[in-house]
C-alpha positions in Angstrom: -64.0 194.4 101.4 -61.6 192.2 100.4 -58.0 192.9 100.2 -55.8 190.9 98.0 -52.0 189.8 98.1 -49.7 188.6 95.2 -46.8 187.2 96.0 -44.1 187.4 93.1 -46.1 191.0 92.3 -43.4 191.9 89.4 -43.3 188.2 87.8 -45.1 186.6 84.9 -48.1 185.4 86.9 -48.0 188.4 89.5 -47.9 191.1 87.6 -50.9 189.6 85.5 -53.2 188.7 88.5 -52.7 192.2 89.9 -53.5 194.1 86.9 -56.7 191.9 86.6 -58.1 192.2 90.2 -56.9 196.4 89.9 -58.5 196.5 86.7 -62.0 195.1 88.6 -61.5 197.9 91.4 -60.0 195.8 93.8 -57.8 196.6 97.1 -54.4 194.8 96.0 -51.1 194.8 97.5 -47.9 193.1 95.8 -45.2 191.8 97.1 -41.7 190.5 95.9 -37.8 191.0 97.4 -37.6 193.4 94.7 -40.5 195.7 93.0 -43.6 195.1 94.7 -45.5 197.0 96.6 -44.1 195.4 99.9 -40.8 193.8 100.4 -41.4 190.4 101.5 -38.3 188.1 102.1 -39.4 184.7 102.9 -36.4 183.8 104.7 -36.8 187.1 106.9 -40.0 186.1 109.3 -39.7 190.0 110.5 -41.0 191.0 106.6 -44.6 188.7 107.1 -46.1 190.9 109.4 -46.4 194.4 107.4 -47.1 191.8 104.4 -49.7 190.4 105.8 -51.8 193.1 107.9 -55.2 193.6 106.9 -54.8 190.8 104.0 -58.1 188.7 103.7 -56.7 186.6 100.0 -53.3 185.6 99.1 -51.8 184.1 95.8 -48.9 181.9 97.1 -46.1 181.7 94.6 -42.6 180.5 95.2 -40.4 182.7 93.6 -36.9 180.7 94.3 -38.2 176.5 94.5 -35.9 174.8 96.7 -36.4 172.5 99.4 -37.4 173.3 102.9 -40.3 175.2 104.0 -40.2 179.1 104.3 -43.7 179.5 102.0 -45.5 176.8 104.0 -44.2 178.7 106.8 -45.6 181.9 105.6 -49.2 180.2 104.5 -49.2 179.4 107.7 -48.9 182.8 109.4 -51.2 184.4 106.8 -53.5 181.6 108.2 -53.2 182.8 111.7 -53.1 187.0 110.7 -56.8 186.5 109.4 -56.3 185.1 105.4 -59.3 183.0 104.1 -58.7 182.3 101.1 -55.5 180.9 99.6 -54.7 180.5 95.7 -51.3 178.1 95.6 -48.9 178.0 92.0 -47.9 175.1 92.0 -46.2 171.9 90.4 -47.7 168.7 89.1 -45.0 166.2 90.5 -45.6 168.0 94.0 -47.9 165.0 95.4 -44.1 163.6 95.6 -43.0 164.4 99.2 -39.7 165.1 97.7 -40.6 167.7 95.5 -39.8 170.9 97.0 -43.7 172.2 97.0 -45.2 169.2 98.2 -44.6 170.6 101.9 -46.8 174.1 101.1 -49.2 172.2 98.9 -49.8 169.9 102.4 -50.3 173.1 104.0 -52.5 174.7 102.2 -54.8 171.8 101.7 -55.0 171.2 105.6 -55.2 174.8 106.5 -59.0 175.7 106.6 -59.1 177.8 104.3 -61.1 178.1 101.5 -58.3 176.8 98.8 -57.1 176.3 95.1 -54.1 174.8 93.7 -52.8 175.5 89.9 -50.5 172.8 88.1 -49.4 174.9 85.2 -47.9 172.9 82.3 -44.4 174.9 81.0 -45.4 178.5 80.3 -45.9 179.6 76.8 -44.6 183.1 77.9 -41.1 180.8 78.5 -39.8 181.8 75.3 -40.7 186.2 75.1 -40.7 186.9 78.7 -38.6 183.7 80.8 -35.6 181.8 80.4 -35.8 181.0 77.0 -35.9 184.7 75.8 -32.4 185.5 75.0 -32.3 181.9 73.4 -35.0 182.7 71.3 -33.9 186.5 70.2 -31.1 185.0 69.3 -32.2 183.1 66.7 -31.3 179.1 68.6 -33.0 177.6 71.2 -31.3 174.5 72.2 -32.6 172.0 74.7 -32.7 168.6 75.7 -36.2 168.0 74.9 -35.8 165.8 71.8 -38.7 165.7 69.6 -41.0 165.3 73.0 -44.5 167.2 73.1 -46.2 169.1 75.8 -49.2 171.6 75.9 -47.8 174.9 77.1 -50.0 177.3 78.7 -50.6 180.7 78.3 -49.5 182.7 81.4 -52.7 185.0 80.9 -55.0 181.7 80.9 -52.9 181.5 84.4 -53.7 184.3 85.2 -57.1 184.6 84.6 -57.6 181.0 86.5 -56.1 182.7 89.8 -57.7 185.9 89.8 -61.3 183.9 89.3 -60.1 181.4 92.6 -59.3 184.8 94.5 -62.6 187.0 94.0 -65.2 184.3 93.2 -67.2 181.1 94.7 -66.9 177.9 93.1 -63.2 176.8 93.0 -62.7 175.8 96.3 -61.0 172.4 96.9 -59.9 172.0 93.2 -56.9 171.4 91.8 -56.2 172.5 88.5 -53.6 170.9 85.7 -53.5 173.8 83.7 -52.4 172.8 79.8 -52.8 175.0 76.4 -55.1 173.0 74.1 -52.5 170.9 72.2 -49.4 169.0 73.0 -46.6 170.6 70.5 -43.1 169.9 70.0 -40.4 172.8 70.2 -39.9 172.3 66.4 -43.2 173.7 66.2 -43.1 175.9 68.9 -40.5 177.8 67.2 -42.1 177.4 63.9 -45.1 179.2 65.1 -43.5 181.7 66.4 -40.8 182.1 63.1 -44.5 182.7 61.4 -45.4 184.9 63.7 -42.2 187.4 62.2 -39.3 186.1 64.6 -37.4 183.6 63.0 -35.6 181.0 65.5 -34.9 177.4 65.6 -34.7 175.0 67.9 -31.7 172.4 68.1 -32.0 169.0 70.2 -28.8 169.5 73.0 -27.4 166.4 74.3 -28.7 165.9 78.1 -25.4 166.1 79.6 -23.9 169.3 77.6 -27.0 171.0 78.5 -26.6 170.3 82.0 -22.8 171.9 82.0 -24.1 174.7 80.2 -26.0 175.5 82.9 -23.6 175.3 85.4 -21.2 177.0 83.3 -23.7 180.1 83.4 -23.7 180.2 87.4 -26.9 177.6 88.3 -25.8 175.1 91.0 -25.7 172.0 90.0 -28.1 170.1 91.6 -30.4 172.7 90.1 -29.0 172.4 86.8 -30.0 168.4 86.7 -33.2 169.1 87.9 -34.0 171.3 85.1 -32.0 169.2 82.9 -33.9 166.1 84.1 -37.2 167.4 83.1 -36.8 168.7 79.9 -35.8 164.9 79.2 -39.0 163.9 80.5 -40.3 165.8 77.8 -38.2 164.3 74.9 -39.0 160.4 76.9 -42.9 161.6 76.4 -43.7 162.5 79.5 -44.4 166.3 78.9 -48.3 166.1 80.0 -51.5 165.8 78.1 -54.0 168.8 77.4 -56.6 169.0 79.9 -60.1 170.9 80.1 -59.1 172.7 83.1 -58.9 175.9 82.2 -62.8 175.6 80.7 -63.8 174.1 82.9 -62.6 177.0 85.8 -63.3 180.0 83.1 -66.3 178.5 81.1 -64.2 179.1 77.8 -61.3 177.3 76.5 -57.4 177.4 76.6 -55.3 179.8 74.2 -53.5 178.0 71.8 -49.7 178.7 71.7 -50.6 179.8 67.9 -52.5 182.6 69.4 -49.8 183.4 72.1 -46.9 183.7 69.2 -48.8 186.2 67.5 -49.7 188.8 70.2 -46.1 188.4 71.9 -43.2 190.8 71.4 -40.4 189.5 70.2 -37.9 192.2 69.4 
């Protein structure tokens, strides 16, 4: 019998991955700093242990990305406490050794385990659930993102890639760039979801006023450019291409970001 951990058990991926793998009658434990069914502090080594005991699947998420390495740390230890198969979220531009995940995606790749890494494209689920929500409810969604397109993906497709990685053969040693099936623009991003019965537009901010509205709003700095930085990627056409991916790991294809506006709440 297998028994299953999710890492970020109360977030948007979490949460979905453990209702799909309890909704298949499978042994799951969450855990989160806040929420789960476990406290886990990744900073705190003395939390790993109860985390980790009897665990045989983890999905590794890094709830806080920063550099350093606490969550190759902990892949590590659920390496050595018996874990054998490892399901990683993370980040396209992570082959970069600076990137803050590059260090756990090494990790996880060299650790002998059976493993899986997901390269989501921005979440769909950014705009009802994530930081765009308030933005959005509000009627204005401003970024630095120009007229840029990108494919966002449907957290569920997510989802539904990770719990297949955790309970099934097949997906071992892939990688997956997981995109929606269309590059869009937030123009119509935000027309979609005005159709689907929440009207909100979306203004083009200036890089550098969107930077000090972030740090204006307590994010440091040097987090605030990050964010800031790739959201101009996106405007400068580099906001990723739609892949196959997610048919090719599920055997059906991607929702469209049409199909997430209409079944999201928006009020």
């Amino acid at each position: 019998m297998h028994n299953y951990l999710i890492l970020g058990g109360p977030g948007t991926t979490g949460r979905r991955i453990a209702d799909r793998l309890r909704s298949a009658g499978r042994s799951v434990r969450t855990a989160s700093r806040t929420g789960g069914d476990v406290r886990l502090e990744l900073d705190d080594p003395s939390t790993w242990e109860p985390t980790l005991e009897g665990i045989t699947a983890a999905y590794l998420m890094e709830p806080t990305v920063r550099p350093g390495g606490r969550l190759a740390r902990f892949a590590e230890a659920a390496i050595a406490s018996g874990v054998r198969r490892l399901v990683l979220l993370s980040a396209s531009r992570a082959s970069d050794p600076a990137h803050p995940l590059h260090t756990v995606e090494q990790t996880v790749r060299g650790s002998g385990a059976e493993w899986t890494i997901l390269h989501p494209n921005w979440f769909a689920q950014n705009f009802s659930e994530g930081p765009w929500r308030e933005a959005v409810r509000a009627g204005t969604l401003a970024l630095p993102a120009g007229d840029g397109r990108t494919p966002f993906v449907d957290a569920d497709d997510i989802a539904d890639v990770a719990a297949a990685a955790l309970t099934t053969p097949g997906h071992h040693g892939r990688t997956y760039e997981l995109t929606g099936p269309e590059a869009i623009t937030f123009t119509e991003a935000t027309a979609h979801i005005t159709k689907a019965g929440h009207c909100v537009e979306y203004v083009a901010l200036d890089a550098a006023e969107y930077t000090e509205q972030q740090v204006a709003q307590g994010v440091p700095r040097t987090g605030a450019e990050l964010l800031t930085s790739i959201l101009v990627a996106i405007a400068d056409g580099h906001g990723g291409r739609p892949t196959t991916d997610v048919q090719q790991a599920l055997g059906r294809p991607a929702r469209s970001f049409q199909t997430f506006a209409a079944a999201a709440h928006w009020g």
